[in-house]
LUMKOLTI-439792 format. One record per residue (C-alpha): x, y, z; residue in three letters. Coordinates in pm, whole numbers, plus 50000, padded with zeros to 5 digits. Example, Ala and Ser with C-alpha at 12.3 -4.5 7.8 and 13.67 -1.06 7.14 Angstrom:
<rs>
512304955050780ala 513674989450714ser 
</rs>
This chain:
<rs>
520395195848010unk 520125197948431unk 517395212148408unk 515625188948171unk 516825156948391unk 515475172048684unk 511895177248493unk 511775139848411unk 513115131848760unk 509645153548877unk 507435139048657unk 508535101248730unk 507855110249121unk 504705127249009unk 503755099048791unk 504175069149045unk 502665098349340unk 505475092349493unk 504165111049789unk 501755082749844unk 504255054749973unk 503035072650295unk 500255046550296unk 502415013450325unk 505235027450482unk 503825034850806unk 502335000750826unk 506264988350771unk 507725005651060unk 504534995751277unk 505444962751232unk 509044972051238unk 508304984951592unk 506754957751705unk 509344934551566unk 512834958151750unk 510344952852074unk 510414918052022unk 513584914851955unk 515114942152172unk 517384952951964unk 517104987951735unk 519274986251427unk 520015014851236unk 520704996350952unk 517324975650973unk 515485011550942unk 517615019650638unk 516824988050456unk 513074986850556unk 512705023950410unk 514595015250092unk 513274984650025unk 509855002350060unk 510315027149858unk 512265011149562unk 509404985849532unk 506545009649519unk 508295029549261unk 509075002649033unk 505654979849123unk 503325016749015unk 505775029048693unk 505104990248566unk 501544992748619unk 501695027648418unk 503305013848146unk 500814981148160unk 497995001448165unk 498865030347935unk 496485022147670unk 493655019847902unk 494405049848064unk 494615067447726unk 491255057047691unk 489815068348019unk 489095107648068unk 489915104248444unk 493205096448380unk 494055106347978unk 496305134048110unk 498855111148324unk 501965114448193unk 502475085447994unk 498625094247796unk 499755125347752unk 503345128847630unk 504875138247916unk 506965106147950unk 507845084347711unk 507675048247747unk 511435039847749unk 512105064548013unk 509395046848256unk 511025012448156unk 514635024948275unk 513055039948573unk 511375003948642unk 514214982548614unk 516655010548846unk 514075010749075unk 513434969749061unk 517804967249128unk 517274990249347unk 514864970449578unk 516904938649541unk 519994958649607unk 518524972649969unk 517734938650134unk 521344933150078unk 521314957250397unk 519994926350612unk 523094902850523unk 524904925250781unk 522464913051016unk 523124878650907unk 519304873350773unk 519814861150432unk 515294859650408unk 515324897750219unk 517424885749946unk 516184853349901unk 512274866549901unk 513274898749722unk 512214885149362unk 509234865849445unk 507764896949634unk 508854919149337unk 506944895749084unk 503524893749310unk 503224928549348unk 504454935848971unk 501324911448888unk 498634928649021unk 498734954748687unk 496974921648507unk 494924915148737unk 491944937148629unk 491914918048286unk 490774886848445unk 489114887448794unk 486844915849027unk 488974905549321unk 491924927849212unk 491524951749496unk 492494918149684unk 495244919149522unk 496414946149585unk 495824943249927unk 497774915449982unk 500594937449787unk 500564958250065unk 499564934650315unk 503464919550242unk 505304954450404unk 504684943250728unk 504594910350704unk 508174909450505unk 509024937750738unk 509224912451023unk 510914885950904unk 513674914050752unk 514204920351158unk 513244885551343unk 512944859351059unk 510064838050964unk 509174833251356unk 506444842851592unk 504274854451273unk 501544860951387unk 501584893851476unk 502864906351124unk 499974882150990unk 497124897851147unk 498704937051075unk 499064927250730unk 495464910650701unk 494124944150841unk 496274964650559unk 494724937950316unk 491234945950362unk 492134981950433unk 493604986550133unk 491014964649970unk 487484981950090unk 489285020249997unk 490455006849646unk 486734994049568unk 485805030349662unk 488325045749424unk 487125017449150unk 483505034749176unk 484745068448967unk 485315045648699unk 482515021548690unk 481285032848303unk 484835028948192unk 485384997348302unk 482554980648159unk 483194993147841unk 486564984047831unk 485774944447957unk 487944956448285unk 486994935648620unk 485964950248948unk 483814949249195unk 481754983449145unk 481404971048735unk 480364938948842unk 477624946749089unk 477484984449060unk 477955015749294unk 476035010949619unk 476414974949669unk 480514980349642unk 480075004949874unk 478604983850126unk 481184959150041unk 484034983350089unk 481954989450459unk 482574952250516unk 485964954250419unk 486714985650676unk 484934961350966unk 486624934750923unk 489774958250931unk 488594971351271unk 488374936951382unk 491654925451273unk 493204956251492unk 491544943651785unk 493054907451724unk 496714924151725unk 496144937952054unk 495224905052145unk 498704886351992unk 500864913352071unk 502194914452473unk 503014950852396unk 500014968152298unk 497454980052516unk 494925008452645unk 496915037352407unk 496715019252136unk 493215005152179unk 492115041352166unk 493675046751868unk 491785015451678unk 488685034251803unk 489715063851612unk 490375044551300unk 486945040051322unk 485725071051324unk 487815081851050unk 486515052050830unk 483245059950929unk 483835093950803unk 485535079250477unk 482275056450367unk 480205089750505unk 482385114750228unk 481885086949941unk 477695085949888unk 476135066349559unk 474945097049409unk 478045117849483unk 481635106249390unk 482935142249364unk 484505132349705unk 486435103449669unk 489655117149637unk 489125131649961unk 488275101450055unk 490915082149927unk 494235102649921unk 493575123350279unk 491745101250499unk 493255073550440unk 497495090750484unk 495735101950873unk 494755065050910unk 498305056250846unk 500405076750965unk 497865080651329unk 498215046951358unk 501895042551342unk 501995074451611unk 500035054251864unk 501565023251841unk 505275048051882unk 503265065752196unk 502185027552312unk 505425014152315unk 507015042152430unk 504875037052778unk 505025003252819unk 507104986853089unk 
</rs>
């Protein structure tokens, strides 16, 4: 009986790729960073909440998309052996691991109250129910990717006002309009594997709309105007500077490496693309704007 508990508990993590919350997260304790600097104050407590708050609603916000989408990934060969598709899970196990997961998050930003910042709590819902929302979104518009962008884009942005309150936002604006259209121009890549798919099955996205190379060009744009938004938050930010300014130029590089994996008549390498790439963007990023701060006066 242990042992078959800790096979479902595996397969949920596997399911939701639990090992993948490494692409918000470090975006969360950048702006976290930023936000303690501010602030000048470190709070252990903040760092617990931030962490479980992150990870609670990723896990419930991608086993609700599994279960929303389980009959079109049934019907797609990339992805008829999840474990929903395939038997592995069943359907009311997914659901109880979506609503623990959903208390869960609402649960951590009672971790703020101690800080006497009731804004977790009384945002925790109407963040739940945006990100939640994007799993319908590729029934009715292309701009899903935008979507779930902005999903992401909130981590930082709620991040902040978890540690500071809804003041000075516009540094945890621009970071989480870069993760938007980060997250946004790599997501139109990943889209391209199933291009076929999705115009069979009436799905929306960019790459079934107006096909392979022009959403890759539009994924290019996306990655710019990423670059761009980096530069802005070493402009709004007092504590950033040459460090971390050499990091943004690295970003590029590995973006221009990304776009250079992913080619219109070879898709073999979006994975590579998407899953690797993408975890050094994050995580390098978050390391130089540590090593920035750690320097400045």
């Amino acid at each position: 009986m242990e042992f078959r508990s800790l096979r479902m508990v595996r397969s949920l993590l596997e399911m939701i790729r639990f090992s993948h919350t490494l692409f918000a997260l470090p975006f969360a304790l950048l702006s976290a960073a930023l936000a303690w600097k501010e602030k000048e104050e470190f709070s252990w407590i903040e760092l617990f909440g931030i962490v479980a708050c992150m990870v609670f609603a990723r896990s419930a916000a991608m086993s609700f998309n599994r279960i929303v989408d389980q009959r079109f990934d049934t019907a797609n060969p990339r992805t008829a052996r999840r474990h929903l598709p395939s038997g592995q899970l069943k359907v009311g196990h997914v659901w109880v691991f979506t609503i623990v997961c959903s208390i869960g998050f609402v649960a951590s930003t009672l971790a703020f109250l101690t800080r006497n910042n009731p804004w977790p709590i009384i945002l925790s819902l109407p963040v739940l129910i945006f990100i939640a929302a994007y799993s319908f979104s590729k029934r009715f518009t292309a701009l899903s990717h935008f979507w779930l962008g902005a999903s992401l884009m909130l981590a930082p942005v709620a991040t902040w006002i978890a540690i500071c309150g809804p003041i000075h936002l516009e540094t945890p604006f621009v970071l989480g309009l870069a993760v938007l259209f980060w997250v946004a121009g790599f997501d139109i890549l990943y889209a391209c594997q199933d291009l076929d798919f999705d115009r069979k099955a009436g799905l929306f996205s960019i790459p079934s709309k107006v096909g392979i190379r022009s959403s890759l060009w539009r994924a290019f744009a996306c990655h710019l105007v990423m670059l761009l938004l980096l530069i802005c938050l070493w402009a709004v930010s007092p504590f950033l500077g040459w460090i971390y300014l050499a990091g943004v130029g690295c970003v590029g590089i590995l973006l221009a490496y990304e776009h250079w994996l992913v080619q219109p008549e070879d898709m073999t390498r979006v994975n590579q693309a998407f899953f690797h790439v993408n975890g050094v963007i994050s995580v390098g990023l978050l390391l130089i704007v540590l090593l920035q701060l750690a320097v400045h006066p």
